[in-house]
Wavefront OBJ file of the C-alpha trace (Angstrom):
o trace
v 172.397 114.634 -97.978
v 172.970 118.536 -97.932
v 174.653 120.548 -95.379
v 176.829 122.736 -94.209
v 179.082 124.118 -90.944
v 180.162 127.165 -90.041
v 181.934 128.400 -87.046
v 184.855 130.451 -85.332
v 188.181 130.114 -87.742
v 189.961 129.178 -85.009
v 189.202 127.986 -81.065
v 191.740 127.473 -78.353
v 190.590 125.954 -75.138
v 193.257 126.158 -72.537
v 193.095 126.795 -68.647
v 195.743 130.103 -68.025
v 195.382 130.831 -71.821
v 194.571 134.361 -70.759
v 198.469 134.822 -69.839
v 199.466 133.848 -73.233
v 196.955 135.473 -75.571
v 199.091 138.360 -77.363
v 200.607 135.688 -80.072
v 196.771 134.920 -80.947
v 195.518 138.144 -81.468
v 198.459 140.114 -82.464
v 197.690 140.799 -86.033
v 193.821 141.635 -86.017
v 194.442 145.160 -85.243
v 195.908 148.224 -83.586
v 193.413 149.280 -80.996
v 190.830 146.940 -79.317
v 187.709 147.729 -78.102
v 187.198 145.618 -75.169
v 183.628 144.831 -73.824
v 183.840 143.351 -70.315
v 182.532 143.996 -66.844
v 184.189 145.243 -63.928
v 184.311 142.688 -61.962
v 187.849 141.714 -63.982
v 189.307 144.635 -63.251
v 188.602 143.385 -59.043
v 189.945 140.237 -59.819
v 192.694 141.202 -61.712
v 192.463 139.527 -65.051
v 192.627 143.082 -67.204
v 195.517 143.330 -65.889
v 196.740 140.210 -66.581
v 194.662 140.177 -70.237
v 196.577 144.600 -70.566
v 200.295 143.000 -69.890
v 199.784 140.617 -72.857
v 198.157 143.491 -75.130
v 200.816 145.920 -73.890
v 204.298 143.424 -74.617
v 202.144 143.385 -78.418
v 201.904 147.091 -78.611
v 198.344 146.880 -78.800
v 195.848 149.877 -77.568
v 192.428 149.327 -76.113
v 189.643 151.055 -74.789
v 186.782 149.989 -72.560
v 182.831 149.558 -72.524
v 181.757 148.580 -69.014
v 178.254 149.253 -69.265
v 176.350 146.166 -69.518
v 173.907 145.288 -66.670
v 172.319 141.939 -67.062
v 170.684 141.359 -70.688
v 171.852 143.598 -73.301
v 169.369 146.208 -74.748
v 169.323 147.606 -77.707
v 170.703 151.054 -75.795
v 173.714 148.794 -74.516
v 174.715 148.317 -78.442
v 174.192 151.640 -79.524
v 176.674 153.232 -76.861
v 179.117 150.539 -77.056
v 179.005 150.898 -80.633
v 179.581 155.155 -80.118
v 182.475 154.231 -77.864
v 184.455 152.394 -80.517
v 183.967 154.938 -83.222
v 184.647 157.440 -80.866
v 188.531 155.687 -79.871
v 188.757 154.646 -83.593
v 188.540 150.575 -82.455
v 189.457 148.564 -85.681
v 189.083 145.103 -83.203
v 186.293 144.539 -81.136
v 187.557 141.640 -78.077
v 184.340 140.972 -75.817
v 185.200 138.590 -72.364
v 182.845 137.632 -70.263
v 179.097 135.564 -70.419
v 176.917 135.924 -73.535
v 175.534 139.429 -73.218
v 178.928 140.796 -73.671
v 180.095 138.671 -76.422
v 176.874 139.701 -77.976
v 177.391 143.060 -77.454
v 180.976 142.784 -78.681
v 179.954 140.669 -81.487
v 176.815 143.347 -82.578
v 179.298 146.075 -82.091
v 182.166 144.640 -84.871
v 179.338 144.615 -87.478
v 178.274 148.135 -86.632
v 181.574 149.776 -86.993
v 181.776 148.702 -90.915
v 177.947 148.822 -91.432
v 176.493 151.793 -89.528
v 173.082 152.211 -87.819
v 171.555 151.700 -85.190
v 171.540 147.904 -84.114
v 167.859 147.674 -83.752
v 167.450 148.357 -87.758
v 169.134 144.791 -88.067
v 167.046 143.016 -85.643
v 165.159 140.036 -87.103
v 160.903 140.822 -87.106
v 161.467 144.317 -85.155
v 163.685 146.078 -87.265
v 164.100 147.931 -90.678
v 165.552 144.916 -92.787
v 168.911 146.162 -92.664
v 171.550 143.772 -93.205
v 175.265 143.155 -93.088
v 176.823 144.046 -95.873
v 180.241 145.083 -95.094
v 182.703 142.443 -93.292
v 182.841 142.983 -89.677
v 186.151 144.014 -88.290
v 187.846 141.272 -86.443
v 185.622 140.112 -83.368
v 187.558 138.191 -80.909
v 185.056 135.634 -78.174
v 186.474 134.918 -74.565
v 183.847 133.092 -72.891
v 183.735 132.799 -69.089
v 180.473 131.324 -68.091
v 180.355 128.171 -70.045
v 176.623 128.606 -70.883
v 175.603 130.464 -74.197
v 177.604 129.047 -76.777
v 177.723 132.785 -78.675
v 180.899 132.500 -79.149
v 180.634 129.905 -81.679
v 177.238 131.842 -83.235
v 176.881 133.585 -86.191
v 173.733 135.781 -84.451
v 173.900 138.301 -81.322
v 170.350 137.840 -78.849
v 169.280 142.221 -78.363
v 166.436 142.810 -76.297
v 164.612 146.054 -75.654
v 163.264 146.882 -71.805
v 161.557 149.577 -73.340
v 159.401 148.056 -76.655
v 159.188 144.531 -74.872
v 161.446 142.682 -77.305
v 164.332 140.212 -77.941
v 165.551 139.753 -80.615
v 168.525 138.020 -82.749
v 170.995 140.088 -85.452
v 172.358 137.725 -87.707
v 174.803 137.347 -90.509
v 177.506 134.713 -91.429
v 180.040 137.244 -91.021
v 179.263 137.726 -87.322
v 180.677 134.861 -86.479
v 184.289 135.059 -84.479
v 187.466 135.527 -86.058
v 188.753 133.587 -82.876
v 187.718 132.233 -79.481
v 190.055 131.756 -76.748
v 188.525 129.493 -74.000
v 190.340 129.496 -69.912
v 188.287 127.670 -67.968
v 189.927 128.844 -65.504
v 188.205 131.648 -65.567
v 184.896 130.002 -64.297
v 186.431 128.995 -60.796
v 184.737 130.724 -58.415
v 181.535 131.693 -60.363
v 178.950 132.590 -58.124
v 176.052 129.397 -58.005
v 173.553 131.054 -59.394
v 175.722 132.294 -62.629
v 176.826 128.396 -62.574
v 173.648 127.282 -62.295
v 171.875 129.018 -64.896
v 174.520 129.130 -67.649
v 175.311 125.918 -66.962
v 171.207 124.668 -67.300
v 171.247 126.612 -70.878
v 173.920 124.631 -72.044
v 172.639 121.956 -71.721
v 168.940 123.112 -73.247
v 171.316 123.857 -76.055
v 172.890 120.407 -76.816
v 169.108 118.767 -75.414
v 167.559 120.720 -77.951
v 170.147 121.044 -80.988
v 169.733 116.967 -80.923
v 166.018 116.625 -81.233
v 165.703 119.351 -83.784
v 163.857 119.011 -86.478
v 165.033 122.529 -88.030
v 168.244 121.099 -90.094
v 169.531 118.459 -87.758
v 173.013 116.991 -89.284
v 175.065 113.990 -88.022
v 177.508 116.528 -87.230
v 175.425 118.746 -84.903
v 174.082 115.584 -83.241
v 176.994 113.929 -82.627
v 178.396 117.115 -81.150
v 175.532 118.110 -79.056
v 175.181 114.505 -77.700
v 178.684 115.260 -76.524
v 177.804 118.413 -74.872
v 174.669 116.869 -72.953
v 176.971 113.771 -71.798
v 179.299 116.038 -70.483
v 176.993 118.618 -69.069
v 175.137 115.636 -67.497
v 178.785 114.880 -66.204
v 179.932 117.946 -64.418
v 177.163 120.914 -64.247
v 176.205 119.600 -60.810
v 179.601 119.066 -59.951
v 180.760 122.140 -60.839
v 177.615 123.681 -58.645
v 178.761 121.991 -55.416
v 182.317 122.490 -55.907
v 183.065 125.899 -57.742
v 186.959 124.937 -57.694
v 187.192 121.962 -59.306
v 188.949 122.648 -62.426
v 188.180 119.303 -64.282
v 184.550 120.449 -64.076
v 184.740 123.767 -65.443
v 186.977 122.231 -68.221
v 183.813 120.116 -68.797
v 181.176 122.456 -68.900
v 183.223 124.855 -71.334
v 183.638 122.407 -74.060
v 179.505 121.723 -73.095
v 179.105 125.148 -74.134
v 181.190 125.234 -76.866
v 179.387 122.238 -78.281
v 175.759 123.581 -77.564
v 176.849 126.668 -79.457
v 178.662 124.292 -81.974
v 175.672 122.021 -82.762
v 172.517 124.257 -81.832
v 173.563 127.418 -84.111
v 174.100 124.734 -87.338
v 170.734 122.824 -86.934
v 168.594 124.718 -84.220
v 166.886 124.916 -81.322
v 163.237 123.965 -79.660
v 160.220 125.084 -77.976
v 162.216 125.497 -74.435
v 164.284 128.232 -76.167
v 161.435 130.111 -77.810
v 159.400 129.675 -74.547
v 162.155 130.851 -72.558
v 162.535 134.047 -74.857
v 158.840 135.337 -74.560
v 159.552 134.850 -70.694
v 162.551 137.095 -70.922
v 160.867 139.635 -72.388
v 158.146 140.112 -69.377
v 160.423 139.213 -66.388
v 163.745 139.795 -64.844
v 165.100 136.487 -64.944
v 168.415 135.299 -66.351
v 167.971 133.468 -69.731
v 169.347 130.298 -68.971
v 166.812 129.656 -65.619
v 164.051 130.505 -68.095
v 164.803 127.843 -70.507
v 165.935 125.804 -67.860
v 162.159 126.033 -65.915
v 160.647 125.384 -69.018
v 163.108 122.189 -70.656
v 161.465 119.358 -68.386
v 157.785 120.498 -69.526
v 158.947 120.898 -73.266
v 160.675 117.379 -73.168
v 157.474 115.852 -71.754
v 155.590 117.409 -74.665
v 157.735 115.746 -77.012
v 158.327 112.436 -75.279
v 154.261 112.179 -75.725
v 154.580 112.749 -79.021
v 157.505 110.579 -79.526
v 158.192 107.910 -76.596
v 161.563 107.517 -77.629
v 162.927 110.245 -78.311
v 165.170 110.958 -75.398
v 166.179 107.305 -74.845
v 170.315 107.589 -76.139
v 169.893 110.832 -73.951
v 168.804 108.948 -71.215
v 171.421 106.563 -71.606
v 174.319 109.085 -71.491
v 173.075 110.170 -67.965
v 172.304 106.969 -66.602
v 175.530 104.851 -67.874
v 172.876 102.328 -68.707
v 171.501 100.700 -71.804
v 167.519 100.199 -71.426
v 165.693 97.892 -73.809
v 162.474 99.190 -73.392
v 161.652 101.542 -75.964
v 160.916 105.053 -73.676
v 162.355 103.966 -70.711
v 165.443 105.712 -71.470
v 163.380 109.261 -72.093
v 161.501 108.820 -68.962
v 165.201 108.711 -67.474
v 166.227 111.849 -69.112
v 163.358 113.847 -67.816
v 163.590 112.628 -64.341
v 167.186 113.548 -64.428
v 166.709 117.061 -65.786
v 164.116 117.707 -63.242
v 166.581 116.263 -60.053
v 169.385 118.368 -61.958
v 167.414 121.416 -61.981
v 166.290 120.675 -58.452
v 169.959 120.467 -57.448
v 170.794 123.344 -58.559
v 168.525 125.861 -57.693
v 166.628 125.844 -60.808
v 162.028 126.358 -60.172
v 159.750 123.234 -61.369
v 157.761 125.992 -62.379
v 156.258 129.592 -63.045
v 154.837 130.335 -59.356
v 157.689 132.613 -57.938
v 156.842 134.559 -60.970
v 152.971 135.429 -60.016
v 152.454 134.938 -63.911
v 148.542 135.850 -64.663
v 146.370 133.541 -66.882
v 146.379 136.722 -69.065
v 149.878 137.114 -69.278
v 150.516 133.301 -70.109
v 147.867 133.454 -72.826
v 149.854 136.463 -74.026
v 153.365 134.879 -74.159
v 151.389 131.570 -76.185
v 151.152 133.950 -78.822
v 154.613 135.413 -78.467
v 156.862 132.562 -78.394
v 157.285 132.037 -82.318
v 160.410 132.338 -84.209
v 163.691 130.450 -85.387
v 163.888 128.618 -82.193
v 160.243 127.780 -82.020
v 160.262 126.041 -85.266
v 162.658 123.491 -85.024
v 160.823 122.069 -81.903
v 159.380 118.427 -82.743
v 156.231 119.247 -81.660
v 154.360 122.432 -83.368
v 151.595 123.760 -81.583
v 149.138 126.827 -82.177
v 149.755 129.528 -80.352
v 146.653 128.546 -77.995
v 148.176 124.900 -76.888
v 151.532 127.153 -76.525
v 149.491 129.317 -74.158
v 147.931 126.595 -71.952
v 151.335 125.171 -71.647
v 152.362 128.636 -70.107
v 149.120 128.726 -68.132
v 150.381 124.984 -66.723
v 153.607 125.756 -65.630
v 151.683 128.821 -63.520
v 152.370 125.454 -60.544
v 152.923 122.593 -62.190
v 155.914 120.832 -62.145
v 156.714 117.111 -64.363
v 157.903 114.116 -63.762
v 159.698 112.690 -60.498
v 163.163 112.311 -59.132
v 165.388 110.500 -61.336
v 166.155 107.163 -60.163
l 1 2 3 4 5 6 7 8 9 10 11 12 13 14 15 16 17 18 19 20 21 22 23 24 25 26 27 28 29 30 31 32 33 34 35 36 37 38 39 40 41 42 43 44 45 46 47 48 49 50 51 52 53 54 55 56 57 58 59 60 61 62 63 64 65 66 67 68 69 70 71 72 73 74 75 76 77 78 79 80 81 82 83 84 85 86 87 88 89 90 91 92 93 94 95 96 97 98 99 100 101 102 103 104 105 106 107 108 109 110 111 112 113 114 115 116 117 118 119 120 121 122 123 124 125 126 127 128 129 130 131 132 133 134 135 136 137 138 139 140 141 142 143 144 145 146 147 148 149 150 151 152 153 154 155 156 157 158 159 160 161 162 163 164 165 166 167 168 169 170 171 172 173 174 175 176 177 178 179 180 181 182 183 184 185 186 187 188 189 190 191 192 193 194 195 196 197 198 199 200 201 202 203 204 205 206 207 208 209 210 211 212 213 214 215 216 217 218 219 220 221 222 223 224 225 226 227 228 229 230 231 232 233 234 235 236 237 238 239 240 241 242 243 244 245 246 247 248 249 250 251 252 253 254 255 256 257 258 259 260 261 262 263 264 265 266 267 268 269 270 271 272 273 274 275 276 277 278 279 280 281 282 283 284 285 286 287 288 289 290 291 292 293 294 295 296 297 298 299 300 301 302 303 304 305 306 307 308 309 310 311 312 313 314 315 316 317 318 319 320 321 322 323 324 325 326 327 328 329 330 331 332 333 334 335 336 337 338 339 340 341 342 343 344 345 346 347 348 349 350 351 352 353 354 355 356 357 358 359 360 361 362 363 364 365 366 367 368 369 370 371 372 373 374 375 376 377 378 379 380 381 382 383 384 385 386 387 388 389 390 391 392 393
């Protein structure tokens, strides 16, 4: 057996850790770049996270500028902004598109370029040479995982692309995890982060990529516990115990999933992305019942230890514990706000036949079941109004 594991060097996961970060991140550097939105500034956590950078002596400058998914324009003027202020530290806070922004922008600043030259298929071949300077992750979604990924997810509005830079050396130098800073998330930002962490773990432990007994004991963690409290933490967007739960989800998904890989409701939840203006994790999260059905066809027993975790029960049929964990996915997505399907989205038989053919790559192959690009189509063309399976029971 051959393997290996690579993450942050260091993770702390503690709620009010934001009030006591300036011992952590002291020594990585004498002026931070800091890519976050504005919406901490409202609530008053820069000036909670400034009074801990200030008592350390530490300078910082801001990038604001990231509206939804990050583009490939997002990078390049983050990336302008910290040469500009001479950043040596890159500290990114917030969901996934700004620690992948951050996380893009630390390998820039010792590499050069433009960050589409290092995007995987689209871009020049350019690689990562130099070390990154340090790259700091503060999640506060618990959804993507990227701050325990070695690869940063850049899309283009304008050439109808998304696509992953990655290098080893991407990954963080540290992540500091408050849950505390997902009280209060708006539903839908619970709801969809909270769906894609669980695709992640779902998906990191069928695999078929490079699954490890590591990754799959860790993302069976992260779906138990996402199977716990992502409804919970839905209905009641101040229970702390929750939030504590889905962040370590997250972390685990991002753990287990960027070690072994990913599946078929990742890669069709990409080509979806790159055609309409929804947020990443509903994509994956409309298409995860319908990809688990696929597989469970293939393989009736796949999801049965899955099923198991969300039902507290032990099923001796073989399959009867899969058919559980697709009913509960669909009643979870159904509780929280999540589509059976593609209708709301007026997708054309065209356009499904189109994203078929453009739903390969990393994720893609480490689904279970490999299709042509055809099969991948008519499952597209399916979800146009179909939903699977029935109400858990």
């Amino acid at each position: 057996m051959n393997f290996s594991f690579l993450t942050a060097s260091r993770i702390v996961c503690k709620s009010g850790v934001v009030d006591e970060i300036g011992p952590y991140v002291n020594h990585f550097g004498k002026k931070f770049l800091i890519v976050t939105d504005r919406v901490f500034r409202t609530i008053g956590v820069l000036d909670r996270l400034e009074k801990q950078l200030d008592q350390q002596g530490i300078k910082y400058a801001y990038f604001l500028d990231v509206p939804g998914e990050p583009d490939v324009e997002d990078v390049d003027k983050a990336y302008k902004v910290a040469i500009a202020e001479k950043c040596d530290t890159v500290l990114s806070m917030g969901g996934g598109s700004l620690i992948d922004v951050g996380k893009s922008v630390a390998a820039l600043i010792t590499n050069g370029g433009k960050v589409k030259d290092y995007l995987e298929f689209v871009g020049t071949g350019a690689k990562v040479v130099n070390e990154p300077v340090p790259f700091i992750a503060m999640p506060t979604t618990a959804g993507t995982g990227s701050e325990v990924t070695k690869n940063a997810v850049i899309g283009s509005k304008k050439e109808k692309f998304k696509r992953s830079m990655r290098d080893d050396k991407m990954m963080a130098n540290i992540v500091i995890m408050d849950p505390a800073l997902t009280i209060g998330l708006p539903k839908k930002v619970t709801a969809t982060s909270g769906i894609d962490a669980m695709t992640h773990n779902l998906e990191a432990y069928v695999t078929i990529r490079n699954p490890t007994p590591i990754t799959k004991a860790i993302a069976f963690q992260g779906l138990t516990l996402a199977g716990k409290y992502l409804q919970r933490a839905y209905q009641k967007p101040d229970d702390l115990e929750a939030r504590e739960g889905m962040a370590v989800a997250a972390l685990c998904g991002g753990l287990s999933f960027s070690n072994s890989g990913l599946g078929a409701a990742h890669g069709m939840g990409m080509a979806l992305n790159i055609y309409y203006p929804i947020p990443h994790g509903e994509a994956v999260g409309i298409t995860l019942p319908h990809v688990m059905q696929l597989n469970a066809d293939n393989a009736p027993g796949l999801y049965d230890e899955v099923g198991e975790a969300f039902s507290g029960r032990r099923y001796s049929k073989k399959g009867d514990g899969t058919k559980f964990a697709i009913d509960f996915i669909n009643q979870l997505n159904a509780s929280i706000g999540i589509a059976a399907d593609l209708a709301s989205l007026n997708v054309t038989e065209e356009m499904a036949l189109k994203m078929g053919a453009e739903c390969f790559g990393t994720s893609m192959s480490g689904n279970p079941v490999q299709l042509e690009a055809k099969e991948w189509g008519a499952l597209f063309n399916k979800l146009r109004t179909s939903a699977v399976g029935s109400a858990a029971r």
